[in-house]
C-alpha positions as CSV (number, residue, x, y, z in Angstrom):
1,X,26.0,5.8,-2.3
2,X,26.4,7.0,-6.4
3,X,22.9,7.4,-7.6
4,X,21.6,4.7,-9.1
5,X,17.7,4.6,-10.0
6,X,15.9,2.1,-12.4
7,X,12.7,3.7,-14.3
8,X,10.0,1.6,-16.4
9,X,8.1,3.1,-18.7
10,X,4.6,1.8,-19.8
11,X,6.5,-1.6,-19.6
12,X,4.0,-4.2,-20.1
13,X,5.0,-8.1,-20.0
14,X,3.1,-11.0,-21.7
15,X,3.8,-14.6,-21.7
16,X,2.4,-16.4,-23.8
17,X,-1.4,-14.8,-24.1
18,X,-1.1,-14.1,-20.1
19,X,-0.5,-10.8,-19.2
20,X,2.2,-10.6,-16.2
21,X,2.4,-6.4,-16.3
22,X,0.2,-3.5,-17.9
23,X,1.8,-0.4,-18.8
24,X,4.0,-0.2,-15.8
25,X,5.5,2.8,-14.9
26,X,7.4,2.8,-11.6
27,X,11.2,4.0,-10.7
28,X,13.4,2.7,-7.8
29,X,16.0,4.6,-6.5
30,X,18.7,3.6,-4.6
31,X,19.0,4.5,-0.9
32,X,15.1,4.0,-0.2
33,X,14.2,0.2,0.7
34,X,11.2,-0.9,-0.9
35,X,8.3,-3.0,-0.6
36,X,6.4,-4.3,-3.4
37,X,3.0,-5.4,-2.3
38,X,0.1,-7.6,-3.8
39,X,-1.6,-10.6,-4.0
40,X,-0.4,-13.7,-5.8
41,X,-0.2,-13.1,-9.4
42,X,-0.1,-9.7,-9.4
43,X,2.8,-9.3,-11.6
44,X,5.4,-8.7,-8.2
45,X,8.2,-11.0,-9.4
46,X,7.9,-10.3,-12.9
47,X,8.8,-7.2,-12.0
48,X,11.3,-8.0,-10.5
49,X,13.1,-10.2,-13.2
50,X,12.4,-7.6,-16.0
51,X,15.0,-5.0,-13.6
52,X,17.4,-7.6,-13.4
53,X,17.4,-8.6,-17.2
54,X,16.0,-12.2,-17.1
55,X,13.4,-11.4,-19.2
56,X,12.9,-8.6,-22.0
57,X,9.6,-6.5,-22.1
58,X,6.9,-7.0,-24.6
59,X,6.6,-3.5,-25.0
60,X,8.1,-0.2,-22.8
61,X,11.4,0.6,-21.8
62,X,13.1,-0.1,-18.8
63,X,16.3,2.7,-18.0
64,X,19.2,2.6,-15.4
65,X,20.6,6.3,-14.9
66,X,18.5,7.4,-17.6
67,X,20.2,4.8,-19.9
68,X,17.6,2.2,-22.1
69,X,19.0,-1.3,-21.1
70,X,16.0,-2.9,-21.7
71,X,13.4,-2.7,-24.5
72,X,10.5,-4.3,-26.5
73,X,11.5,-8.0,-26.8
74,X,15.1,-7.1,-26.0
75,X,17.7,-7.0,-23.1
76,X,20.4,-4.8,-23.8
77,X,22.2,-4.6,-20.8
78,X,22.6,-7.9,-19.2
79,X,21.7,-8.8,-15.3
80,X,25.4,-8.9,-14.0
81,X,26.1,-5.2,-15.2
82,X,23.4,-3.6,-13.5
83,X,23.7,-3.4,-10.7
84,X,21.7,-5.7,-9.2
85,X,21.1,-10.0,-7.4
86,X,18.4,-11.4,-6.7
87,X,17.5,-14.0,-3.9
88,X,14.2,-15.9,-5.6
89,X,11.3,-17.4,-3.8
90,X,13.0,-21.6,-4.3
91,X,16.1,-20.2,-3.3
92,X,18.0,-21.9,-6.6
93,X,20.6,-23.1,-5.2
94,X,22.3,-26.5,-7.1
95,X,21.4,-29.2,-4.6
96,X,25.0,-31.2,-6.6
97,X,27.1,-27.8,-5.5
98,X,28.7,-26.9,-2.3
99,X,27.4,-23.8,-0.6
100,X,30.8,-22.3,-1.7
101,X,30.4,-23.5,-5.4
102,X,26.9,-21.9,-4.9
103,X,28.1,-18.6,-3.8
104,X,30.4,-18.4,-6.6
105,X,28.4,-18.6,-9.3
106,X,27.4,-15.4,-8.3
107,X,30.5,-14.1,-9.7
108,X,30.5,-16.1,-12.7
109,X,29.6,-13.6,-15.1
110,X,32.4,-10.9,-13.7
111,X,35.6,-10.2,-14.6
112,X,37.6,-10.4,-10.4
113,X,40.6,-12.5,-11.0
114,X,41.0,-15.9,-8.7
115,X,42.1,-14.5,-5.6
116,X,39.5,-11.6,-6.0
117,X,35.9,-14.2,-6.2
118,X,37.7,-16.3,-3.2
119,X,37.9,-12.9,-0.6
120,X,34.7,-11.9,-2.3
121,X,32.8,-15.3,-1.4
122,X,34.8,-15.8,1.6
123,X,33.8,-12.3,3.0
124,X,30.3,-13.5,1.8
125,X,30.4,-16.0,3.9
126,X,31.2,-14.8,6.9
127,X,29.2,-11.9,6.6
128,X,25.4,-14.3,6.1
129,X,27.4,-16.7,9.3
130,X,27.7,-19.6,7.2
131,X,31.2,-19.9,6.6
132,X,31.8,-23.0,9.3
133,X,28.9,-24.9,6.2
134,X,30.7,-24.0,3.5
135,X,31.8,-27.6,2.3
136,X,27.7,-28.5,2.9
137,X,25.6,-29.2,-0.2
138,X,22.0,-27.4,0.2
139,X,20.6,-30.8,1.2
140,X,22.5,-30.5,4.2
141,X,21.6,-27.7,5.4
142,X,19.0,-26.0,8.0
143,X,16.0,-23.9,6.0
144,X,17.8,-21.0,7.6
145,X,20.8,-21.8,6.5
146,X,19.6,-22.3,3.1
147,X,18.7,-18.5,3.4
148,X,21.5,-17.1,4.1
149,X,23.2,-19.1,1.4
150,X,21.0,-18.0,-1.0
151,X,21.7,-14.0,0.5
152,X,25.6,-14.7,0.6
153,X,25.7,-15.3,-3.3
154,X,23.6,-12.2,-3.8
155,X,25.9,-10.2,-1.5
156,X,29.2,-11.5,-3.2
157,X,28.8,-9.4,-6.4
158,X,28.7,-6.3,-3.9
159,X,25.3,-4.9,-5.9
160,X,23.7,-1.7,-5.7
161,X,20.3,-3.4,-4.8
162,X,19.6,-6.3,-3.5
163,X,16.3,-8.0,-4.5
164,X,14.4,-10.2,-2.6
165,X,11.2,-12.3,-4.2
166,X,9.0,-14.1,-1.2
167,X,12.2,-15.9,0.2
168,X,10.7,-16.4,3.6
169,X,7.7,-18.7,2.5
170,X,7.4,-22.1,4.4
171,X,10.1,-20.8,7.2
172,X,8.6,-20.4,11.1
173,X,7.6,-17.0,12.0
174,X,10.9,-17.1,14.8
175,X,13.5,-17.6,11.9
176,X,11.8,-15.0,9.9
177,X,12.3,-12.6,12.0
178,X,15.8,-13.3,12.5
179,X,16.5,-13.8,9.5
180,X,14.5,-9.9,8.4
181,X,16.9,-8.2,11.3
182,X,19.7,-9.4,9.7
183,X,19.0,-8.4,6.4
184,X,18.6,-4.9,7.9
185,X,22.0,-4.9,9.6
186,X,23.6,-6.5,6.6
187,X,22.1,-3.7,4.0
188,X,22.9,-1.1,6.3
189,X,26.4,-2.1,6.8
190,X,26.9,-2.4,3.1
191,X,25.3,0.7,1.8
192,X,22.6,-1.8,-0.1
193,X,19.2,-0.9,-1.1
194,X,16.9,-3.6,-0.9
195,X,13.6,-4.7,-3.0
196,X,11.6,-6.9,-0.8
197,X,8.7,-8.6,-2.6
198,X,6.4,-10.0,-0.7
199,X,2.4,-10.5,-0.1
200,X,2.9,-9.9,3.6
201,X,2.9,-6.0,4.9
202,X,4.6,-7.1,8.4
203,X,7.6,-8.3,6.3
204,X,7.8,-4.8,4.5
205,X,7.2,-2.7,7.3
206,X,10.6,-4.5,9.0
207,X,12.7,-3.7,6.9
208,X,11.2,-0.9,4.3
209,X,10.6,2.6,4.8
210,X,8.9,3.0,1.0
211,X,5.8,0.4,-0.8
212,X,4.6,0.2,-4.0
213,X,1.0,-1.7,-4.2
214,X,0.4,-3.5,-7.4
215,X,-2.7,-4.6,-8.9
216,X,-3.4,-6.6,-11.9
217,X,-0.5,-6.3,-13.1
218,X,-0.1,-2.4,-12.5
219,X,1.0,0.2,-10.3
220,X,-1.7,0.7,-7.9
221,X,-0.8,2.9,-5.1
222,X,2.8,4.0,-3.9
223,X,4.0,6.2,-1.1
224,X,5.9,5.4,2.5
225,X,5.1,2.2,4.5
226,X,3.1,4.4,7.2
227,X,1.3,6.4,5.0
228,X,-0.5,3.5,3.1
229,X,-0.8,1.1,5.9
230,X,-3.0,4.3,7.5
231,X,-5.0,5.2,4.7
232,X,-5.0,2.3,1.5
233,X,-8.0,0.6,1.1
234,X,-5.7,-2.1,-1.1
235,X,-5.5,-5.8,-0.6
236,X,-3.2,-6.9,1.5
237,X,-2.9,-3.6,3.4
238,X,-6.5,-3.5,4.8
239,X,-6.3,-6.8,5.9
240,X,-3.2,-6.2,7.6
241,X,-4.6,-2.8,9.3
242,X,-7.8,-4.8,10.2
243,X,-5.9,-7.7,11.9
244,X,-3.4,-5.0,14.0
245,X,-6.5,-3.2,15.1
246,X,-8.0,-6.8,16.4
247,X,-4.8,-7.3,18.5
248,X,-4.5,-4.3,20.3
């Protein structure tokens, strides 16, 4: 895998008078699945959406391979040239499209000719096991299928990371873990580096080997998924430390 690693600097995000992220500094590199832990609120999928270039920064500067693409109040590089998809917590998939018609509007900002989206989505398909749904509209589909929609139009644009923002809420604990072992399989047969966000530290620790903690909007702790569940003293990972040492 090329090296590819997003760095914020002192990024901080407002909207309106609410402040989402204060004076984030973080970088992500590719290769090393990550976690990003916290609470509700705590400024996890803005993050997220300021590295794909849905939304500028109010102030800082967000760099790809030591490039600016984002800046104060301005996105310079936009989301389909860097790099990156993103599965979001609702899914967003158009309830009036196909799944197919989904999955390619994945590709709609590229340049692939014809014949080049169809393999792309078809391969897509196949690969997230939904290719036998393909003339479904969301509606019509199982939760878990709805999933691994969602993850076939991310995987179509072949990214560099692959970003995940709390897409297993309101699914049973079964499916989740189904649906978390193949994500692992599919990033590792791809060479994709996933971003899992996600208030749950059982979710991280199946499928990342690196977490960042955030707090208020901030970087709070960082370091490998054993290391902190061990020794942080952060929300949620004590909680999650307390409830493992009730079950054994």
């Amino acid at each position: 895998m090329s090296e590819h690693t997003f760095e914020f600097v002192s990024v901080t995000k407002f909207y309106g008078r609410v402040r989402a992220v204060h004076d984030l500094s973080l970088s992500l590199h590719a290769g090393r699945h990550t976690a990003v832990l916290g609470p509700s609120g705590c400024g996890k999928s803005t993050l997220l959406r300021l590295l794909t270039g849905l939304e500028p920064p109010s102030s800082g500067t967000i760099l790809l391979n030591g490039r600016t693409i984002s800046q104060s109040g301005d996105v310079l590089i936009p989301p389909h040239q860097r790099g990156a998809a993103m599965v979001f917590q609702d899914l967003a998939l158009w309830p009036n499209l196909t799944v197919q018609e989904n999955v390619a509007l994945g590709l709609s900002g590229s340049r692939l000719s014809r014949q080049d989206s169809a393999r792309r989505i078809n391969e897509a398909l196949e690969l997230c096991r939904i290719a036998q749904v393909a003339k479904r509209l969301p509606g019509q589909l199982s939760g878990g299928q709805q999933q691994r929609a969602a993850l076939a139009r991310a995987l179509a644009v072949r990214p560099v990371f692959l970003l995940l923002d709390e897409p297993f809420s309101g699914i049973d604990l079964a499916l989740k873990a189904k649906l978390l072992d193949e994500i692992r399989v599919l990033t590792a047969a791809l060479r994709v580096t996933l971003i899992l966000v996600s208030h749950d530290p059982s979710d991280a620790l199946a499928v990342c080997e690196y977490a960042v903690v955030m707090d208020n909007g901030t970087v709070a702790d960082q370091g490998s998924m054993p290391e902190l569940l061990a020794t942080s003293s952060l929300e949620p990972l004590r909680t999650f430390r307390s409830v493992q040492q009730i079950g054994k």
